[in-house]
C-alpha positions in Angstrom: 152.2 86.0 84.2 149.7 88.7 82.9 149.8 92.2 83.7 146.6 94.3 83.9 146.8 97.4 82.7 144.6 99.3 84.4 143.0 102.9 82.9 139.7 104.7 83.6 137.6 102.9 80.8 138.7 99.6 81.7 137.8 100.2 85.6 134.9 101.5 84.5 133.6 98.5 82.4 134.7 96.3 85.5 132.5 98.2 87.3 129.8 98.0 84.9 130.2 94.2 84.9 130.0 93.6 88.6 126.8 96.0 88.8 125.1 93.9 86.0 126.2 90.5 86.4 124.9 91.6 90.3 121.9 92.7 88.9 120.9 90.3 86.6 117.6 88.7 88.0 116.4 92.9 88.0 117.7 93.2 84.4 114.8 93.3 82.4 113.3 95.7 84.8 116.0 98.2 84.6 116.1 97.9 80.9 112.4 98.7 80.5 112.8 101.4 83.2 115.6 103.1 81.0 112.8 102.7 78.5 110.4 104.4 79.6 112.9 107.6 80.7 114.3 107.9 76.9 110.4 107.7 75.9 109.5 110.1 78.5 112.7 112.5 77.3 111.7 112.4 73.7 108.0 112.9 74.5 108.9 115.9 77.0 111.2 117.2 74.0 108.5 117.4 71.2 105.9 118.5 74.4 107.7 121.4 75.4 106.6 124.1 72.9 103.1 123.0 72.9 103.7 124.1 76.5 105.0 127.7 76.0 108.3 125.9 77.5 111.8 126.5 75.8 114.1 123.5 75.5 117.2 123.2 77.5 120.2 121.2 77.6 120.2 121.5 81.0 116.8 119.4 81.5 118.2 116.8 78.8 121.3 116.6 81.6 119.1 116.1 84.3 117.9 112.7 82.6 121.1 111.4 83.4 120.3 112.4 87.0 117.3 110.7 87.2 118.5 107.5 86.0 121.9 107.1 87.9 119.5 108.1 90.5 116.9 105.1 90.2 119.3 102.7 89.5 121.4 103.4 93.0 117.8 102.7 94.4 117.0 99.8 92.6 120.4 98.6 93.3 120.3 99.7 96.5 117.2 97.6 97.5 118.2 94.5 95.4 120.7 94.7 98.0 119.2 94.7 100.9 117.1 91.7 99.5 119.7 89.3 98.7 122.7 90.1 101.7 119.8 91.3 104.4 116.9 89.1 103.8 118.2 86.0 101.6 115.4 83.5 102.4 113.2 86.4 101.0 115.3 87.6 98.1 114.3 85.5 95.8 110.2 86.0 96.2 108.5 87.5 99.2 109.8 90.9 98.9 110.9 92.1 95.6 111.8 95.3 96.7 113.7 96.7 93.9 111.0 94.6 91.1 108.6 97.4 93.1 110.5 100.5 92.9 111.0 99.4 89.2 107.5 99.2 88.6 106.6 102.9 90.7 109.5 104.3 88.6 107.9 103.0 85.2 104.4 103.8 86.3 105.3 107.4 87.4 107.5 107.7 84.2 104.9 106.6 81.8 102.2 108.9 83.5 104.7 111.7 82.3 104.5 110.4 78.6 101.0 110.6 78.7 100.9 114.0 79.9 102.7 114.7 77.2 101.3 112.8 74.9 97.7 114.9 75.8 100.1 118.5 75.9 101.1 117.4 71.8 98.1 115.9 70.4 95.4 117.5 72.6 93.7 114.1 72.2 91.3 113.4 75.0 92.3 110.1 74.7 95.7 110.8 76.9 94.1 112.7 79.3 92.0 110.1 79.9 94.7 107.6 80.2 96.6 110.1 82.2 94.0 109.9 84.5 93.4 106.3 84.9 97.3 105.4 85.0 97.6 108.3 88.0 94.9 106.5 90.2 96.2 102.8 89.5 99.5 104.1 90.4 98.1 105.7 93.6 96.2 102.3 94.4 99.2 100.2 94.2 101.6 102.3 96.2 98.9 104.1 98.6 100.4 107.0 97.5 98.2 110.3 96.7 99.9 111.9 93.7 100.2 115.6 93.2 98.1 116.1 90.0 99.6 117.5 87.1 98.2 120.0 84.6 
């Protein structure tokens, strides 16, 4: 007979595990989603002088925030999907496919913003623009606008 020795790291890889063997049909969306944050983070990095703004370990924390966060809502709604609605789990709804999408969208109209606050290319505002009112016609959301 085995015995598991259970410490912190290993509960917390067991955890991990569950989550993303759980998760897997949402992978690839989570994965880009964590993307787009870390390119968000290093574009708000370089941005924030060209801003006047100085740079804080304290906004670099609340990254972590922001994607423990979207993955407990992600997570969250992949849940409701498959245990609530189970005929519809696997197409009608997509719930948490959604939220992943809004979550990119919204975190790759931050890029651009600061993309436009580094460069100063009209280019980027442009694009700001454009990716603020798609995201606002897909969710029927109005947007506060930025800068």
């Amino acid at each position: 007979m085995y015995k598991i020795k259970w410490s912190f790291s290993n509960g917390l890889y067991a955890t991990w595990g569950a989550i993303v063997s759980f998760t897997q049909d949402i992978q690839g969306a989570m994965l880009g989603l964590i993307v787009c944050i870390g390119i968000d983070t290093l574009t708000g990095f370089i941005a924030a002088p060209y801003r006047g703004q100085v740079r804080k370990s304290a906004k670099l924390k609340a990254v972590v925030g922001k994607i423990i966060t979207y993955s407990t809502a992600i997570i969250s709604l992949h849940i409701l999907e498959t245990l609530l609605f189970p005929d519809y789990g696997n197409g009608l709804f997509q719930l948490a496919k959604c939220a992943c999408s809004l979550f990119g969208g919204l975190e790759i109209y931050s890029t651009l913003e600061n993309l436009y606050d580094i460069t100063g290319l009209k280019a980027f505002k442009i694009l700001t623009q454009f990716t603020l009112k798609k995201v606002e016609e897909k969710t029927g959301i109005e947007l506060p606008k930025g800068k």
